[in-house]
N, C-alpha and C positions, 0 to 999 in steps of 0.2 A: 785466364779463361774461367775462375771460378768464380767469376761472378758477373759473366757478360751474359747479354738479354740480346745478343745479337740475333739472327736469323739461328732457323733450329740447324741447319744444316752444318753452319760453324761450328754449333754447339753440341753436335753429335762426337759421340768419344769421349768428352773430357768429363765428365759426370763422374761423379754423383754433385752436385752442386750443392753448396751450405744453405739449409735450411734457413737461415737466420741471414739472408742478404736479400735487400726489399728491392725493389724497382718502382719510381715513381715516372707518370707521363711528363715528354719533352715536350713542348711549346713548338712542334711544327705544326704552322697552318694546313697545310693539305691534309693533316689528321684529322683535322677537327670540322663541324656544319661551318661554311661558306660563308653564314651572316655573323659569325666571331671577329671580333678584331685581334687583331694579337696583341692588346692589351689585356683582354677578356681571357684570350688563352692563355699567357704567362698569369694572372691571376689565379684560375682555374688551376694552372700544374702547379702551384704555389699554395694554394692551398689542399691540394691532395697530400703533401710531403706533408704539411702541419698533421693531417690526420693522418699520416701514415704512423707520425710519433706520436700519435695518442692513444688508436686503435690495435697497431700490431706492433710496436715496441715501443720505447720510452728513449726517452735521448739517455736518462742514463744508463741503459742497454746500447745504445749506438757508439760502435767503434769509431766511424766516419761516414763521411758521404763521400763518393768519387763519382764527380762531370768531368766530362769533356766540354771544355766549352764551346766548341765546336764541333759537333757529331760529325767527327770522320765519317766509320762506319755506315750510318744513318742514312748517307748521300751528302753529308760538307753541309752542315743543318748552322745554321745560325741563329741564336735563340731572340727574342726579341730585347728589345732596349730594358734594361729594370731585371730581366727576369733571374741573370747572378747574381747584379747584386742584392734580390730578394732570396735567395738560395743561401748566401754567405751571410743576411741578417739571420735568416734562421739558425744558420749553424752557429753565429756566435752568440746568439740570445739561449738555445739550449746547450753551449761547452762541446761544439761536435767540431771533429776536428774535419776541417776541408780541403779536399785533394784534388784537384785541376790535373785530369790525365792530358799532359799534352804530348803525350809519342808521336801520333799520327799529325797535328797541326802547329808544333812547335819548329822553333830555330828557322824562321822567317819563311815556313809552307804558305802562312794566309797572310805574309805582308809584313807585319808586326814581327819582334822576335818571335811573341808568343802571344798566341790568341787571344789569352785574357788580356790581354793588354787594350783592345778593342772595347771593352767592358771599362769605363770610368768606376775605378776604387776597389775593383773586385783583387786583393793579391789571397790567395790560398794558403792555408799550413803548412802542406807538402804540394811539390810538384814533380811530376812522373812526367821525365822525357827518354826518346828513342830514335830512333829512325835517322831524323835529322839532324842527331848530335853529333854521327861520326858517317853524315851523308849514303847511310845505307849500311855499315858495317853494324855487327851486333854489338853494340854497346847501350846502353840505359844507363841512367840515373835516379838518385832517388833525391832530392834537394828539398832538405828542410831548415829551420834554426835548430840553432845547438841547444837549446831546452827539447826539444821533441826527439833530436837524435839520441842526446844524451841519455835520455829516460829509456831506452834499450837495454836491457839487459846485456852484457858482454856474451859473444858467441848466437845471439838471436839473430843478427843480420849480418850478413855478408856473403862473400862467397867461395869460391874451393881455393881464394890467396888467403882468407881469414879477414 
């Protein structure tokens, strides 16, 4: 929760929120004037990220970026054709590491195992799954390659088994 843009109402309680975690615009049409194509819009949210990391941070200040590629939340938002894997060029042109939360749309909710898979080329650094991993029981994952796991310090991640 500390660092969702959902509705304020969700987001009431869990505050104080990190100062230092940005929100860029999602490429849903209904957000945007009518005469847009949704090329024009994932352009358009494609380059507000660019100027997000020029104007209020720097990639080498960015921990990561975390999408959904599929905005559960949102209303089940499907982004347009291009517009991850214009998200995932950026992150690899600036060394930002890229995270695909799929809790809500993973383990075959939208068809696919997993949502990005619908996106030609887009695979992520880390991938956050839930929900659908153990059909509703609470369990998560965090799945990444052993260079990213590795570079953990011992005792930073895990949880009350160690």
């Amino acid at each position: 929760m500390g660092i969702t843009s959902s509705k304020a109402i969700y987001r009431s309680r869990f505050g104080p929120f990190s100062p230092s975690s940005f929100v860029c615009p999602y490429p849903y049409k209904s957000m945007f004037p009518k005469e847009l194509t949704e090329a024009q819009i994932s352009n358009y949210c494609l380059e507000q990220l660019q100027l997000l990391l020029l104007q209020q941070t720097t990639p080498e200040e960015t921990a990561c970026l975390i999408i959904e590629p599929i905005m559960g939340e949102g209303g089940f938002l499907v982004p347009p054709e291009g517009f991850l894997q214009g998200v995932q060029e950026i992150c690899r042109k600036n060394d930002i590491v890229l995270i695909f939360d799929e809790i809500q749309c993973g383990f075959g909710r939208c068809g696919k195992m997993f949502a990005h898979e619908y996106f030609d080329g887009t695979v992520p650094d880390i991938l956050l799954m839930a929900k659908g991993l153990a059909s509703g029981f609470p369990l998560s994952a965090v799945v990444a390659p052993q260079p990213i796991m590795d570079s953990l310090p011992p005792g930073s991640l895990g949880g009350t088994y160690g």
